[in-house]
C-alpha positions as CSV (number, residue, x, y, z in Angstrom):
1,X,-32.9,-47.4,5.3
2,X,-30.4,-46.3,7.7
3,X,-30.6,-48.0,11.7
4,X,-31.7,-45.6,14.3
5,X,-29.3,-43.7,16.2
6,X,-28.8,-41.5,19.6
7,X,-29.0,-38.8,17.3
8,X,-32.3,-38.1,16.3
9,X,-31.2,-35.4,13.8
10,X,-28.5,-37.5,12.6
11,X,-31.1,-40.1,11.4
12,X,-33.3,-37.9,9.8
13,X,-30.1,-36.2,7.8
14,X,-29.1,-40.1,6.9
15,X,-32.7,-41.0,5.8
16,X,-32.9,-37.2,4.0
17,X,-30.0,-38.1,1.8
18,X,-31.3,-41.4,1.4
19,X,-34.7,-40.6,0.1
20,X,-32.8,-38.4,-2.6
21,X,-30.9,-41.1,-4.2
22,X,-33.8,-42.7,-4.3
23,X,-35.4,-39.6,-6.0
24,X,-32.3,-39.6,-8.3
25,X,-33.1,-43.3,-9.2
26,X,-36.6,-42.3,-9.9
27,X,-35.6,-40.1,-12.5
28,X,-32.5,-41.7,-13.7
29,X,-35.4,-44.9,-14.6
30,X,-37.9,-42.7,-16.1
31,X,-34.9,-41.5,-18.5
32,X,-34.1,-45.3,-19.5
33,X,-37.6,-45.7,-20.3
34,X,-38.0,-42.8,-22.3
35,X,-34.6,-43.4,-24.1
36,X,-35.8,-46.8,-25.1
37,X,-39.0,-45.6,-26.2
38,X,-37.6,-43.1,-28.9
39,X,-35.4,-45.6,-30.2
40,X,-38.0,-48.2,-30.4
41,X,-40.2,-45.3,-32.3
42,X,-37.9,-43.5,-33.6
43,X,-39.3,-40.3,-31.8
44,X,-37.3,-36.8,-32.2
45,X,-39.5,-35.8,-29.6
46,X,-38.9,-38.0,-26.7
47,X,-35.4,-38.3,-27.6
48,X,-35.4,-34.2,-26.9
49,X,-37.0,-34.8,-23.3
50,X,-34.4,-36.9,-22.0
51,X,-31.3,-35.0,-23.6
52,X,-33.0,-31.6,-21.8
53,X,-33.6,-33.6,-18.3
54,X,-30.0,-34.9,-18.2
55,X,-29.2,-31.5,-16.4
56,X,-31.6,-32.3,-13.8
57,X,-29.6,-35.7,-13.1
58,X,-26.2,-33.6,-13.2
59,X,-27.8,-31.0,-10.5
60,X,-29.3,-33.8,-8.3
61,X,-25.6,-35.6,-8.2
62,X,-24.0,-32.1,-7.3
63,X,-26.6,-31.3,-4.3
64,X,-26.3,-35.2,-2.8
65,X,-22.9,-35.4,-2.9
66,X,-22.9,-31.4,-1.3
67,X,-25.2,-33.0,1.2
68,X,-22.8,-36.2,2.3
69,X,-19.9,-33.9,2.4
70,X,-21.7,-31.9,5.0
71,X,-23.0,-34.4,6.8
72,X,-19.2,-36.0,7.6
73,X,-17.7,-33.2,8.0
74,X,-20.1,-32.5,11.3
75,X,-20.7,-36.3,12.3
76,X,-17.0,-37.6,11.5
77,X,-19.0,-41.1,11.2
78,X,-17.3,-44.3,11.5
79,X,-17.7,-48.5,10.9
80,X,-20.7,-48.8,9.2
81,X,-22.1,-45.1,9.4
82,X,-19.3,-44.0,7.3
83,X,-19.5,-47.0,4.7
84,X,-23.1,-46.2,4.1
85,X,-22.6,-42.5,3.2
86,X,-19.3,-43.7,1.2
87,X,-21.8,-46.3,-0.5
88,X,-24.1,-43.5,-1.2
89,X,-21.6,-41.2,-2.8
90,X,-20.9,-44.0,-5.2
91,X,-24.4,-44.8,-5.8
92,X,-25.5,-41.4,-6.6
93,X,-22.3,-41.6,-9.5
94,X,-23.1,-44.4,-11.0
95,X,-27.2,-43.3,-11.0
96,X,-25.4,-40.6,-13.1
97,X,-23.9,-42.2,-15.0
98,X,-26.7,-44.2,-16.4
99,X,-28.3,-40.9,-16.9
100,X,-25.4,-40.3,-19.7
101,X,-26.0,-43.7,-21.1
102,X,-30.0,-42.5,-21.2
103,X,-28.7,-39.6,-23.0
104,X,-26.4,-41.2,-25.3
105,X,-29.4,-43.1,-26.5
106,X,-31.4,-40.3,-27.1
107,X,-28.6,-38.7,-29.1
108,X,-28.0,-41.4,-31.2
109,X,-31.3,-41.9,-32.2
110,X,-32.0,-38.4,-33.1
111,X,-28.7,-39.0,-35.3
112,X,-30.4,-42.0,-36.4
113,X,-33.6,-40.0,-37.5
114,X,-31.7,-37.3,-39.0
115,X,-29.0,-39.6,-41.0
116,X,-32.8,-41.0,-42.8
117,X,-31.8,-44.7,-41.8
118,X,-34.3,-47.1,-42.9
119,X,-36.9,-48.4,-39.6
120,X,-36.4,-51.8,-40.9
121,X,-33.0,-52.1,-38.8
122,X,-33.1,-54.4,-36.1
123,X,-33.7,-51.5,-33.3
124,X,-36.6,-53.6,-32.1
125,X,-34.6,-56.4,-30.5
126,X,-32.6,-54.2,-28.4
127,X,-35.9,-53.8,-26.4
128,X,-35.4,-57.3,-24.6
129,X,-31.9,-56.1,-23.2
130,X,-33.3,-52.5,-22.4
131,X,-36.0,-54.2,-20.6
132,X,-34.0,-56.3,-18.3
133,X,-31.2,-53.4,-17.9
134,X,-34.0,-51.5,-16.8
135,X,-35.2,-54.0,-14.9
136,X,-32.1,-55.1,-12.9
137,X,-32.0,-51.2,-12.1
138,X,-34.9,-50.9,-10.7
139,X,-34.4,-54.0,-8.3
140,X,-30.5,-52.3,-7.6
141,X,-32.6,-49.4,-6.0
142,X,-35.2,-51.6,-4.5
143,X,-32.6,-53.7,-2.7
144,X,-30.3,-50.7,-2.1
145,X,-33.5,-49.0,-0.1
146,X,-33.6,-52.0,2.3
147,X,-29.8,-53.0,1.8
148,X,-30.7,-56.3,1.0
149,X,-27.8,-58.2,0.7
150,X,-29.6,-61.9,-0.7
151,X,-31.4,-59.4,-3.8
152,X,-27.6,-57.9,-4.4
153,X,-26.4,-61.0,-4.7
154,X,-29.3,-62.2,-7.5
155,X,-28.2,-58.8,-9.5
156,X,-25.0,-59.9,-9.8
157,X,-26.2,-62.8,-11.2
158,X,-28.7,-61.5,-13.3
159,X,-26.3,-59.0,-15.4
160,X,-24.9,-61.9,-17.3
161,X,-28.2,-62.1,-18.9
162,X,-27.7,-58.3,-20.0
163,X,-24.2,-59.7,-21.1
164,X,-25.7,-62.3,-22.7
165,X,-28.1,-59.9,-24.6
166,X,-25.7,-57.7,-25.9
167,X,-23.0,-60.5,-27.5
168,X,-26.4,-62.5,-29.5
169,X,-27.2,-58.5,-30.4
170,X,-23.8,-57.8,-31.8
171,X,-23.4,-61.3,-34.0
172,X,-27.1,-60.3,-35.2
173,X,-26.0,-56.8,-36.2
174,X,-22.8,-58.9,-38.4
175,X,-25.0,-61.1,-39.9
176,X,-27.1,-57.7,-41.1
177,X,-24.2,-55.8,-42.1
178,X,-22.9,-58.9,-44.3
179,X,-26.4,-59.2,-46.1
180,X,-26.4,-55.4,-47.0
181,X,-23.1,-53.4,-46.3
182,X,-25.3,-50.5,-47.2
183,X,-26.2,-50.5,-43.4
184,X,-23.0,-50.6,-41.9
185,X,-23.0,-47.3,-40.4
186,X,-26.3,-47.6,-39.5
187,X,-25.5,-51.1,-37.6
188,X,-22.6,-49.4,-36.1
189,X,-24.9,-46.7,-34.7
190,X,-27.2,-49.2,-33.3
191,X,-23.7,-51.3,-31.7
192,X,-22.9,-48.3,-29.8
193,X,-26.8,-48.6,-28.6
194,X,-26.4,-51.9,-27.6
195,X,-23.1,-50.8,-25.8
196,X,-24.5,-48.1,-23.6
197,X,-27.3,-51.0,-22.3
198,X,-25.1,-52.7,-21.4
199,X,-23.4,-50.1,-19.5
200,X,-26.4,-49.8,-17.4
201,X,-26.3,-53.5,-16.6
202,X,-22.6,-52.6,-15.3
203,X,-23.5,-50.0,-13.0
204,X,-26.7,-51.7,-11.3
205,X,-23.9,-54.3,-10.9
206,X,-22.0,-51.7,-8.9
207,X,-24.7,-50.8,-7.0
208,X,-25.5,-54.4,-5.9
209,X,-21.7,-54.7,-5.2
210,X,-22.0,-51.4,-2.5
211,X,-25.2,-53.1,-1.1
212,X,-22.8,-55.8,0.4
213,X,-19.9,-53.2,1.1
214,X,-22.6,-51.2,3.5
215,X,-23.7,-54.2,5.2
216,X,-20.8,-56.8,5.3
217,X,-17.9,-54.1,5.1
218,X,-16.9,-56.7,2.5
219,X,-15.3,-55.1,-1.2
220,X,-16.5,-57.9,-3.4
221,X,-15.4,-56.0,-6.6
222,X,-13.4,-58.2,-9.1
223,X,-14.3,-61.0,-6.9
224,X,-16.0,-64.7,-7.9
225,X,-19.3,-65.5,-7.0
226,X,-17.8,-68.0,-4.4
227,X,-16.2,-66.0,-2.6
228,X,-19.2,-62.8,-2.9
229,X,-21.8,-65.5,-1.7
230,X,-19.3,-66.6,1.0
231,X,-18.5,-63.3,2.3
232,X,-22.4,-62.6,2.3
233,X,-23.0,-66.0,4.0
């Protein structure tokens, strides 16, 4: 990902941190999946897996952002040497943070399966927004590995489909709760499911937004698509 420098060893500590985000993103995706899968089986199970992996996620964050600190403290890099490792630093949070969302899922549904709620909630069509949340991740880390700025862009885009999701998700869940307030607190569980998707939309969002930072030195946070597609123009 990084451009070649004079420093040989300063590449290879630059594509070394590098290739662990990626490794973080790896496993942060594999806990999405696996999230989504118990809720869409209702599996004890799985939901255990990705509740007991979370500490790998917190440990990865902790050694990368060791790493980065390390590597300015020797280098001292600066224009866009030192936006990419600050971009990296964010990254690797917000790849964390969608690890909690994973494991908020998981919780949930184990509180889900132990509270005996009935499978015939609507759990099912959460699966459209997971997919694409997923999805858009996995193209953040794609574009993010060859920081391209025209795919960061089409994220941006793309998350108010997750948006989208989430709102026809929620007026579902009121129409449910009106025809049987038996289910109410089951609904609410599955709102604050449909919540932490969405979360994961956000923070591929985020990483889009640093994607553009590293290459344009442009902080298009807050910002309109306008001006984001003028300022990567």
């Amino acid at each position: 990902m990084p451009e070649k420098h004079l420093s040989t060893q300063f590449d290879s500590e630059l594509n070394g941190v590098s290739s662990r985000v990626m490794e973080l993103g790896g496993l942060v995706e594999s806990q999405i999946r696996q999230a989504i899968y118990a809720l869409s089986q209702f599996s004890s199970e799985v939901a255990a897996q990705v509740i007991e992996n979370e500490a790998r996620v917190n440990a990865m964050e902790v050694d990368i952002d060791r790493e980065l600190s390390s590597i300015i403290a020797r280098r001292q890099p600066t224009a866009r040497d030192l936006r990419l490792l600050i971009a990296i630093s964010k990254t690797t949070a917000n790849l964390e943070r969608v690890g909690d969302e994973a494991e908020k899922i998981a919780r949930m549904v184990r509180a889900i399966i132990d509270s005996g709620a009935s499978r015939s909630l609507p759990a099912s069509e959460l699966r459209v927004a997971a997919d694409l949340a997923s999805g858009l991740l996995r193209k953040a880390l794609d574009a993010f590995a060859r920081l391209d700025t025209a795919v960061a862009v089409q994220i941006l885009k793309e998350d108010d489909l997750i948006d989208q999701e989430f709102n026809g998700f929620v007026r579902k869940l009121i129409t449910y709760m009106m025809e049987d307030p038996r289910k109410i607190s089951a609904c609410l569980d599955l709102l604050f499911l449909a919540k932490a998707i969405e979360r994961i939309g956000d923070h591929s969002k985020n990483i889009a937004e640093f994607i553009i930072y590293i290459v344009k030195g442009a902080d298009v946070r807050h910002t309109s698509m306008a001006q984001i597609e003028s300022a990567v123009g």
